[in-house]
C-alpha positions as CSV (number, residue, x, y, z in Angstrom):
1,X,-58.9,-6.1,27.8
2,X,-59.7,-9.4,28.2
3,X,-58.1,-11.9,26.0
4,X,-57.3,-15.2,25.7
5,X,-53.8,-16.5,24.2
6,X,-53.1,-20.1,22.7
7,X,-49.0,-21.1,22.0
8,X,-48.7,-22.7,18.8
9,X,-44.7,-24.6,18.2
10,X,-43.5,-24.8,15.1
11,X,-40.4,-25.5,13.1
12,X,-39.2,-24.1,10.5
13,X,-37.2,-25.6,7.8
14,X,-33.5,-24.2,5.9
15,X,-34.3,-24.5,2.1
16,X,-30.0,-24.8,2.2
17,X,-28.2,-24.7,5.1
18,X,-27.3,-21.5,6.6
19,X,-24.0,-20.6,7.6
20,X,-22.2,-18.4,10.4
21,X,-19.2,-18.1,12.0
22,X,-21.3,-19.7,14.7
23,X,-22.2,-22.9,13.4
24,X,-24.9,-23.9,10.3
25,X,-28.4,-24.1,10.8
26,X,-30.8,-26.6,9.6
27,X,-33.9,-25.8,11.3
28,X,-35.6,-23.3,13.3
29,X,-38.0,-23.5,16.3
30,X,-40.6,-20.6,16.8
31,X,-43.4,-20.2,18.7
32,X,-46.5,-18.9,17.6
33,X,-49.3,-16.9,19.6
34,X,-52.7,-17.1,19.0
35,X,-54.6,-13.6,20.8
36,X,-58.1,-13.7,21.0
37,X,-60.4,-10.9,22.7
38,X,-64.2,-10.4,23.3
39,X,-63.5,-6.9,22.7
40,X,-62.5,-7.9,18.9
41,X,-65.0,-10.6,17.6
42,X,-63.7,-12.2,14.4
43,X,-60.0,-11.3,14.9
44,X,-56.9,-12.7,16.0
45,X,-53.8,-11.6,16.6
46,X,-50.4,-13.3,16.0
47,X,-47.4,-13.3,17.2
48,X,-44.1,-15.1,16.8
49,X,-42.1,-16.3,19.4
50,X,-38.3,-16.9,18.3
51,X,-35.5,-17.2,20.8
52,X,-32.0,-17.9,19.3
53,X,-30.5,-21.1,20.6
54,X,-27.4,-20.4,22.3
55,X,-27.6,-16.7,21.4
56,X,-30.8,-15.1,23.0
57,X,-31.0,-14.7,26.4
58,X,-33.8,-15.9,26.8
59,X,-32.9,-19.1,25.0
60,X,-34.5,-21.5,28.1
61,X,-34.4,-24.9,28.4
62,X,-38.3,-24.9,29.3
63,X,-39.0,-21.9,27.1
64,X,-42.6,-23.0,26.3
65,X,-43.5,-23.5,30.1
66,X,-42.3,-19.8,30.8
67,X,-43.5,-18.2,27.5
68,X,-47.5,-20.1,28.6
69,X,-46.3,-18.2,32.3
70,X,-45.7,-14.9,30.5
71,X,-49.3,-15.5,28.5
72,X,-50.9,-16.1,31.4
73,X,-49.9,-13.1,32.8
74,X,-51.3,-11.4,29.9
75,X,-54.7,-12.9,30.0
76,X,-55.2,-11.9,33.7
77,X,-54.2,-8.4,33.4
78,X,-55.2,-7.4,29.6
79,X,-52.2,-5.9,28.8
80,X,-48.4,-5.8,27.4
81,X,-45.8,-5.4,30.8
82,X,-43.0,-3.9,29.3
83,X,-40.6,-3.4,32.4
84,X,-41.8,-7.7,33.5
85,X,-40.4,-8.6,30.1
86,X,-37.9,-6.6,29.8
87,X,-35.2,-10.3,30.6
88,X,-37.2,-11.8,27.9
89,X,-37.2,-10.0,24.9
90,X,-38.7,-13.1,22.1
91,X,-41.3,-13.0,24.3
92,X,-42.3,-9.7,24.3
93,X,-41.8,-9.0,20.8
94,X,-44.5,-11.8,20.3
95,X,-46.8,-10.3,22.4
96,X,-46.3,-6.7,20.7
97,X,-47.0,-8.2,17.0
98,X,-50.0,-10.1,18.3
99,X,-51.4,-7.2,19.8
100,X,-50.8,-4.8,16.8
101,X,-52.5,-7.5,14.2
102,X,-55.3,-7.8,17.0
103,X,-56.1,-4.0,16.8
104,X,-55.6,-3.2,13.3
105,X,-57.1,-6.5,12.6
106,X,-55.2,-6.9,9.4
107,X,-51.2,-7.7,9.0
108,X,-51.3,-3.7,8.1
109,X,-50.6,-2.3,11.2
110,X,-50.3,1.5,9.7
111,X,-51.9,3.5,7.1
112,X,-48.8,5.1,5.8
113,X,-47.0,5.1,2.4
114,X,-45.2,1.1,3.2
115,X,-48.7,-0.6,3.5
116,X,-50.2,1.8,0.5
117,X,-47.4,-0.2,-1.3
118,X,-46.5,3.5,-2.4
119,X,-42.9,2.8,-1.7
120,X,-40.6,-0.2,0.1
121,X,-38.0,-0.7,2.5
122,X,-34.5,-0.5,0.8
123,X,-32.5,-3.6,2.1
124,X,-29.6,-5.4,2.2
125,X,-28.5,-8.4,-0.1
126,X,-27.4,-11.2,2.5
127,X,-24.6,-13.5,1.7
128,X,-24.3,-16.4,3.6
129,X,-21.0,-18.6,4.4
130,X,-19.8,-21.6,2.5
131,X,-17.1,-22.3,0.2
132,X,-15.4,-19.6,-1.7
133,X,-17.8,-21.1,-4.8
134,X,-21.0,-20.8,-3.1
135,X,-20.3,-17.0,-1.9
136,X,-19.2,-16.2,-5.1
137,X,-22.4,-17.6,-6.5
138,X,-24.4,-15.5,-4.0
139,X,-22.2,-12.4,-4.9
140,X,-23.3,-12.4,-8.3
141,X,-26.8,-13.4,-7.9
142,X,-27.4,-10.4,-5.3
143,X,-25.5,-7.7,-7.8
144,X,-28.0,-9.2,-11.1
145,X,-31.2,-8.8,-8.5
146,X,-30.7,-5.0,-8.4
147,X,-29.3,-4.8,-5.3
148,X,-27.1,-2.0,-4.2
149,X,-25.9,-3.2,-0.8
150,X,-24.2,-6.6,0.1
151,X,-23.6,-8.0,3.1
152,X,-21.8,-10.9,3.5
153,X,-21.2,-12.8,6.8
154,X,-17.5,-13.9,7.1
155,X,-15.5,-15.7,9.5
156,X,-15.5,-19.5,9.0
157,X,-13.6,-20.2,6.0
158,X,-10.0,-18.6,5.0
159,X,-9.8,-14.7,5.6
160,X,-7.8,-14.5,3.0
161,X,-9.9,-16.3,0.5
162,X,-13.0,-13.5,1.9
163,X,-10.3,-10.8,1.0
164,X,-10.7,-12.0,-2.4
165,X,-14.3,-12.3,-2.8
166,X,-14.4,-8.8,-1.5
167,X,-11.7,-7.8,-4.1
168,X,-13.9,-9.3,-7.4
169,X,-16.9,-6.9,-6.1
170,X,-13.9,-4.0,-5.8
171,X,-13.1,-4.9,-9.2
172,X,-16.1,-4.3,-10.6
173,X,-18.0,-2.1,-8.9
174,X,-17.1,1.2,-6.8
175,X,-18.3,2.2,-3.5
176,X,-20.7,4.6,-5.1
177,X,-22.4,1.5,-6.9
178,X,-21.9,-1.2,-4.3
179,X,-22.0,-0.9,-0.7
180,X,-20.4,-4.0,1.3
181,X,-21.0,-4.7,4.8
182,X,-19.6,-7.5,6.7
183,X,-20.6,-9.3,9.7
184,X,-17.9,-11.5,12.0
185,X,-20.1,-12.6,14.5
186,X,-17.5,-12.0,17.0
187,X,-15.0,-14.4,15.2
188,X,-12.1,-12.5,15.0
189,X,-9.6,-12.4,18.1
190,X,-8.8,-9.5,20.0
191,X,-5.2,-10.1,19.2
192,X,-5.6,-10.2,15.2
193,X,-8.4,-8.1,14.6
194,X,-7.3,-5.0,13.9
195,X,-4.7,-6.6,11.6
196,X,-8.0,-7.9,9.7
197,X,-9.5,-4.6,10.0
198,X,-6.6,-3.2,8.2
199,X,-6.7,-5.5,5.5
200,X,-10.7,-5.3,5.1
201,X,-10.2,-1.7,4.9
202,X,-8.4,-1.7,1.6
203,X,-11.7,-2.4,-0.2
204,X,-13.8,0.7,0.9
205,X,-15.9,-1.7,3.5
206,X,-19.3,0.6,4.8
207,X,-18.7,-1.5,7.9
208,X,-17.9,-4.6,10.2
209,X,-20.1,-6.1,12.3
210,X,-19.5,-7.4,15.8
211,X,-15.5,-8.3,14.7
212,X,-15.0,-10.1,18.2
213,X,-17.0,-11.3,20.9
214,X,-19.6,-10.0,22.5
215,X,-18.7,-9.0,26.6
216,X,-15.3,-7.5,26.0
217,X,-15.7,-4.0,26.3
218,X,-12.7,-2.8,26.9
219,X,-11.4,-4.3,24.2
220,X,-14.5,-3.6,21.6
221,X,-13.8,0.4,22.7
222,X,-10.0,0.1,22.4
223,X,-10.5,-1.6,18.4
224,X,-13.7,1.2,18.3
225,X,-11.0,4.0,18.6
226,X,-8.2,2.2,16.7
227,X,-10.1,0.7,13.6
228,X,-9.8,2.2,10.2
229,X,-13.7,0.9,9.7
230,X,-16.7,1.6,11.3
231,X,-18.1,-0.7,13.3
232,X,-21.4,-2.2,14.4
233,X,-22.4,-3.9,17.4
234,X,-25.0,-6.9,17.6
235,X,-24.6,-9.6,19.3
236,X,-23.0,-7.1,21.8
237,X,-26.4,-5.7,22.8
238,X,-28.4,-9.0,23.8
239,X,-28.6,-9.3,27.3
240,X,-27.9,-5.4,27.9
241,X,-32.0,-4.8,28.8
242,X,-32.1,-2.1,31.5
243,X,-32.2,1.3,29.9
244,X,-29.1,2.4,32.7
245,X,-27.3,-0.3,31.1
246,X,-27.8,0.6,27.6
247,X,-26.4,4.0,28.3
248,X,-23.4,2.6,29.4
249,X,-22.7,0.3,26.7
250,X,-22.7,3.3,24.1
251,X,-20.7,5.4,26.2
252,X,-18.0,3.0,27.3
253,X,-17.7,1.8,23.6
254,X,-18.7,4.4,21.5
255,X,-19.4,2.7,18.7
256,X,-20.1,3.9,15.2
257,X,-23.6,2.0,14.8
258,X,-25.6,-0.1,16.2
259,X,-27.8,-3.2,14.6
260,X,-30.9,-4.0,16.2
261,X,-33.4,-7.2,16.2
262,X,-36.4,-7.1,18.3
263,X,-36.4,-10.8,18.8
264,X,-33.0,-10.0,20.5
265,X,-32.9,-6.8,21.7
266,X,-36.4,-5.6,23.4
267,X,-38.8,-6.0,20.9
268,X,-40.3,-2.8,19.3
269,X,-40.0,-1.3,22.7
270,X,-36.1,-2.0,23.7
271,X,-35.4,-0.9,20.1
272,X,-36.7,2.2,20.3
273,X,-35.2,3.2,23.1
274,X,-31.6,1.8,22.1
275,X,-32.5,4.2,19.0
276,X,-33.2,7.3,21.4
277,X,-30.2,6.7,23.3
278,X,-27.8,5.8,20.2
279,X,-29.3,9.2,18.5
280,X,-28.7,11.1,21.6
281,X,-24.8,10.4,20.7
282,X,-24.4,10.2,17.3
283,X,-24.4,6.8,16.6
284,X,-26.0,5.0,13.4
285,X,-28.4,2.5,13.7
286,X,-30.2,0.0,11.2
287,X,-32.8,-3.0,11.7
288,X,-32.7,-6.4,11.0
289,X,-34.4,-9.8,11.5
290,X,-33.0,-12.5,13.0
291,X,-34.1,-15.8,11.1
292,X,-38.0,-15.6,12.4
293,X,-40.3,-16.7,9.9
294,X,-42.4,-14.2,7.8
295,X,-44.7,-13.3,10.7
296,X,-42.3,-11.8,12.9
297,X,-40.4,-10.4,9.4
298,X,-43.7,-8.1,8.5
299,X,-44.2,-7.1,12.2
300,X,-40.5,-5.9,12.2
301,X,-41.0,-4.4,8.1
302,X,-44.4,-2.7,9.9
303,X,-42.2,-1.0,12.6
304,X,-39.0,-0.1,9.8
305,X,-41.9,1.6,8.0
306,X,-42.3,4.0,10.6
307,X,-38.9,5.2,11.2
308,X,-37.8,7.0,8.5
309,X,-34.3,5.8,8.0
310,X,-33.4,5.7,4.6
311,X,-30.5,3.3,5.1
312,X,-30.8,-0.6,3.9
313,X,-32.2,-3.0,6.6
314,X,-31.6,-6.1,7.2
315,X,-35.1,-7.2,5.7
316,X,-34.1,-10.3,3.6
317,X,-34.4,-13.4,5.0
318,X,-38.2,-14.2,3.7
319,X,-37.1,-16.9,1.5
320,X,-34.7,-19.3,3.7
321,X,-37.3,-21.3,4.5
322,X,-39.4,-24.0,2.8
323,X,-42.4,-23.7,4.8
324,X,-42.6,-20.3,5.8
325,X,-45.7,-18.9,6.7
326,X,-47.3,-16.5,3.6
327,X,-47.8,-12.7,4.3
328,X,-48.2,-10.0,1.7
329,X,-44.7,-9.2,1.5
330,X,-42.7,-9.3,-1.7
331,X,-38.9,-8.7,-2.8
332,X,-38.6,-6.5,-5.8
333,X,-35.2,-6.0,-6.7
334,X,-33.5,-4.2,-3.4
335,X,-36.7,-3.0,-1.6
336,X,-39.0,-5.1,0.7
337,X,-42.6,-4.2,-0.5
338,X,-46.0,-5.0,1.5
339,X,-48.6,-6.1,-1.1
340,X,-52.0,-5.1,-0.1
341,X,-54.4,-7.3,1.1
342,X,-57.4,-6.5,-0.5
């Protein structure tokens, strides 16, 4: 198919500044794609382009120069290669959402029950970092929006004052009516975190995300086998591309699930094989943006919507920013809905 692709920068702004155990963020840079084809007249396709800084590996320095490289590529061949973009995985999940709006020539990329707004993806209630205040604020604001499962990102303040958030949720609600997740971001030590795992455990946690850094195996398998929680791997995955790799990584660590983010992790294409291979041994899996805009948020709703797992996604981060792009996507109570077009 021959096709024509113009790149589009634009940043994003924080309505508040969001925290991790990484550092706060203020604003975003994305990259949009603009796919044209002969072959559709009247359409476009778009696609959004949004490496991490200092977290995707394909975070470069000249990042526009290689993604017009990339869309050159494209334009002379017609087509998507997977295994050439397998190193650059922002890239190619831009190129996958542009194609699918291209071809279904609407931000509906399937006719099933999600884009029939017959039902919607059951998600996650995302706590961000800040002062014990502001968490708690976010805390009660999730539980009075209906929702059923809270994550909150911990790490950068006092672990002892997190203990105690977690314990007013205990307080009040069970396990049965509240499930709690927690994400690190790697910011516990090897030395002290299963010590902190203990600790978390008292409170019925569902799970811990990435509770050290990514690249220690060893040590991620040894805590996998030792921990009293189940834990999730995320930033451990970025960078692992090659499918022989991938296989390794679950077997050496073993881990009890697995969170995946197309801008991160493959696109559509690396995530559904890191679901095949994570199935083939057990291990639970979820989805989750990372921070794109609502472009990239609907293309990776669109794919959620086709994989039948009945467990909440990491789906709500449509409202950080104050001039994010519209899409009929809406947030009733716990469940990401797509409002139809027409």
């Amino acid at each position: 198919m021959k096709c024509t692709i113009q790149i589009y920068p634009y940043r994003l702004i924080f309505r508040r500044p969001a925290g991790t155990s990484r550092g706060v963020y203020v604003r975003r840079d994305v990259w949009y794609l603009y796919l044209t084809s002969d072959d559709y007249p009247g359409r476009v396709g778009i696609g959004e382009c949004a490496p991490l800084p200092n977290l995707s590996c394909d975070d470069f320095v000249d990042y526009e120069k290689r993604l017009r490289q990339c869309c050159d590529h494209v334009e002379q061949t017609g087509s998507i290669d997977f295994e050439q973009l397998r190193s650059f995985p922002s890239i190619l999940f831009g190129f996958e959402t542009a194609f699918a709006h291209l071809l279904s020539g609407s931000y509906s990329f399937h006719g099933n029950a999600f884009n029939r707004a017959q039902c919607g993806i059951p998600i996650n209630g995302l706590v961000w970092m800040g002062s014990y205040d502001y968490m708690h604020q976010q805390i009660q604001q999730k539980i009075a929006n209906g929702f059923h499962c809270i994550k909150l990102k911990i790490g950068a303040i006092d672990f002892d004052e997190e203990l105690e958030l977690i314990k007013t949720i205990r307080a009040h609600y069970s396990a049965d009516s509240i499930e709690i997740r927690v994400d690190a971001n790697g910011a516990f030590s090897k030395d002290n975190a299963l010590d902190k795992l203990y600790k978390l455990s008292k409170y019925d946690i569902h799970s811990i995300e990435q509770p050290i850094a990514m690249g220690q195996w060893e040590d991620m398998a040894q805590l996998v086998k030792e921990s009293p929680l189940p834990i999730a791997l995320d930033e451990e995955l970025i960078g692992i591309n090659d499918l022989i790799k991938k296989r390794k990584l679950l077997d050496e660590i073993r881990p009890h699930y697995i969170i995946l983010k197309p801008s991160l992790h493959g696109g559509v294409f690396g995530g559904n094989e890191w679901i095949c291979e994570a199935e083939k041994r057990s291990i639970g899996w979820w989805v989750t943006s990372a921070l794109e805009s609502n472009i990239g948020l609907n293309s990776i709703a669109q794919w959620c919507s086709t994989l039948c797992n009945k467990m909440p996604q990491g789906l709500g981060t449509g409202g950080l920013f104050s001039n994010n792009i519209e899409m009929p996507l809406k947030l009733k109570g716990s469940r990401l809905w797509f409002v139809n077009e027409e």
